[in-house]
C-alpha positions, 0 to 999 in steps of 0.5 A, a space after each residue: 629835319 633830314 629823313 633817315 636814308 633808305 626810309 622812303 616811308 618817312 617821305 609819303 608825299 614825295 614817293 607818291 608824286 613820284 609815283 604818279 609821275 611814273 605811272 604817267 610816263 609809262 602810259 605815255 611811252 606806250 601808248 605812243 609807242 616812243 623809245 624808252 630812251 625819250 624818258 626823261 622827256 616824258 617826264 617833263 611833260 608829265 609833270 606839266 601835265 600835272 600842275 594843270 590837273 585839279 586836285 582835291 587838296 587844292 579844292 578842285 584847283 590846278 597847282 599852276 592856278 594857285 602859284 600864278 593866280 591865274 589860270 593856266 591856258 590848256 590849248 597848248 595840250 597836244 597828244 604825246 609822241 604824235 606827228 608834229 611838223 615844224 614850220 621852217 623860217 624863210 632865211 633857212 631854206 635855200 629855194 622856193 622848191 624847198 619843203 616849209 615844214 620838216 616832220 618830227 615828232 612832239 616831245 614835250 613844253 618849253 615855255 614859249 613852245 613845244 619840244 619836238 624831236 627830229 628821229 633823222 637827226 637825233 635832236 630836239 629843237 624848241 619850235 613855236 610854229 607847229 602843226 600837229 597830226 594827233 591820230 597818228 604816232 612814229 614807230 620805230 619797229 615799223 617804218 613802213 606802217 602806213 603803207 599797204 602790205 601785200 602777201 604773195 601766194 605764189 611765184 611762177 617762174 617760167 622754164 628757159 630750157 624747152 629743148 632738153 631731152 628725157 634721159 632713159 632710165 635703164 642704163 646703156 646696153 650694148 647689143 649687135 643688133 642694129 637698132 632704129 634710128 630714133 630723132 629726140 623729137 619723136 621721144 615722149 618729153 615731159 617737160 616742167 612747165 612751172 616751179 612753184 616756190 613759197 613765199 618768204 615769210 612777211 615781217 611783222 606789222 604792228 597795227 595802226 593805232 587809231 583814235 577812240 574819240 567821238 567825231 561830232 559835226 562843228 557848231 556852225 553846221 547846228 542849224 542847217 537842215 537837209 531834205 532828201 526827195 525820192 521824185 524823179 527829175 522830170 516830175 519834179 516841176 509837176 509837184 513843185 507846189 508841194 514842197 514850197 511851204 506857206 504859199 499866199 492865197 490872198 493878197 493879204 497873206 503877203 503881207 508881213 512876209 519876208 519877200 513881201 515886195 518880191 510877191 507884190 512885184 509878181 502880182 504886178 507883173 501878172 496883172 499886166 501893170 508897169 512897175 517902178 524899179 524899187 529905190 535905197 535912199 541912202 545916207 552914206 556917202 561912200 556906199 554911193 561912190 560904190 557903185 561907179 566903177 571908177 571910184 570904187 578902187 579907191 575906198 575902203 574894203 567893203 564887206 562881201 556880203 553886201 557887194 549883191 546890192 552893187 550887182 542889183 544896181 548894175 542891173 538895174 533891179 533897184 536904184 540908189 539914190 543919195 539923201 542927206 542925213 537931215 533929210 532921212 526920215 527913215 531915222 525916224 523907225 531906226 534911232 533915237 532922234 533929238 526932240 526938233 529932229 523928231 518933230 521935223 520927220 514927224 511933220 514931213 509924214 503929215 503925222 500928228 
């Protein structure tokens, strides 16, 4: 059944999605300060917005959750009317001093992409590889709003003439008395030295919008903590005890510490015995081909984290020294061993 025309009562589901439409669109235009001519791209977005929006009707589900059956990815979400820069392909630009990425404006969707908007051109391209500036918008009643303005107060400009001479103020008398020959120097000049103009009036400048979100620190940053010392630089070394937490006071302090061969070595030191450079006893056989520098080349990438221990190797700080598998008995504190392996390391530590 057809609703009767120009009876916009009889279709209240359909007048009031255009409504929301609307009022979307309108929010958008201004607050991105875009042309009204971009509309009906406005539109568009908004309606993507709205079928990833939940609604009650739906039970707090997204209209595109329950017409896919899946729920929709929102990382494609960016602010309306920011700055976007498009990556431009290799095979377009002709020479390496070309700019790889031409600035436009973000318009909207499309399915593999965004739409963005090319102000210079008048054109709208779909792009994939996009960058986007969201805290800042294009304005087309002021170019130039990112660049400072300067008022001036007042212009100077300087006389060229200083050789004119004041003219009298009566006017010429004829006498038949001779009268004194007077030189233009010796009559008093008073000359304008500056000329005072006022400035022309400035355009108008819109203000930059800037955005209202809270700034937090990134996750990575939760755990890392910062000390601020007021002690002077030379003073320092004097009360360097005092900021190192948990010194040992006994030799059986250092036990179970994190740097508790460091400690021991230290003691060693200090006590005048000769101490044996630590030994890895390892079973990887290409973490031993790591450490000659011939055939390091030649294996696989190695994590970086890990190169200290080749840089402790060369330095002779520790020495690496290649065990079979079979004969690792640290497996034993490490893995789940079969029965006869266990029994072999467990005899091998004069255990029972």
């Amino acid at each position: 059944e057809c609703t009767i025309p120009y009876t916009s009562c009889q279709n209240g589901v359909s007048e009031r999605m255009n409504r929301s439409i609307m009022e979307k669109v309108r929010c958008m235009l201004l607050s991105s300060n875009m042309d009204k001519k971009m509309w009906s791209e406005a539109a568009q977005a908004a309606v993507y917005l709205i079928n990833r929006s939940p609604t009650v009707a739906l039970k707090d589900k997204t209209p595109a959750e329950m017409w896919h059956r899946v729920k929709p990815n929102l990382e494609k979400i960016r602010n309306f009317g920011c700055v976007a820069y498009v990556r431009q392909p290799n095979e377009t630009l002709h020479g390496k001093l070309q700019p790889r990425a031409k600035k436009g404006i973000f318009v909207g969707y499309c399915p593999n992409g965004y739409r963005i908007w090319y102000p210079d051109l008048n054109k709208i391209v779909r792009a994939h590889d996009v960058q986007f500036d969201e805290d800042s918008f294009w304005s087309s009643s002021n170019v130039m709003s990112n660049l400072p303005t300067v008022t001036p107060t007042s212009f100077v400009l300087p006389t060229t003439s200083p050789d004119l001479v004041q003219k009298p103020v009566t006017p010429n008398v004829l006498l038949d008395t001779p009268q004194p020959s007077v030189t233009p120097e010796e009559l008093p000049v008073s000359l304008p030295t500056s000329q005072s103009v006022s400035p022309p009036p400035s355009p108008p400048v819109d203000e930059l919008r800037r955005s209202g979100r809270i700034r937090t620190a990134p996750k990575y940053l939760e755990d890392y903590t910062t000390f601020a010392f007021e002690e002077e630089v030379t003073n320092f070394a004097f009360h360097a005890d005092v900021y190192v937490e948990n010194l040992p006071q006994t030799f059986d302090d250092i036990k179970g510490r994190d740097d508790e061969s460091q400690w021991i070595e230290a003691v060693h030191e200090e006590l005048g015995f000769r101490v044996s450079i630590p030994t890895i006893f390892e079973d990887n056989q290409p973490c031993i081909k790591s450490l000659s520098k011939w055939e390091r080349n030649k294996l696989k990438h190695i994590d970086t984290k890990y190169h200290f221990i080749r840089n402790l190797f060369c330095d002779r700080t520790i020495d690496v020294i290649y065990v079979p598998t079979d004969k690792q008995i640290a497996d034993i504190f490490t893995k789940s061993l079969p029965l006869v392996k266990f029994s072999y390391f467990r005899e091998m530590l004069n255990l029972k």
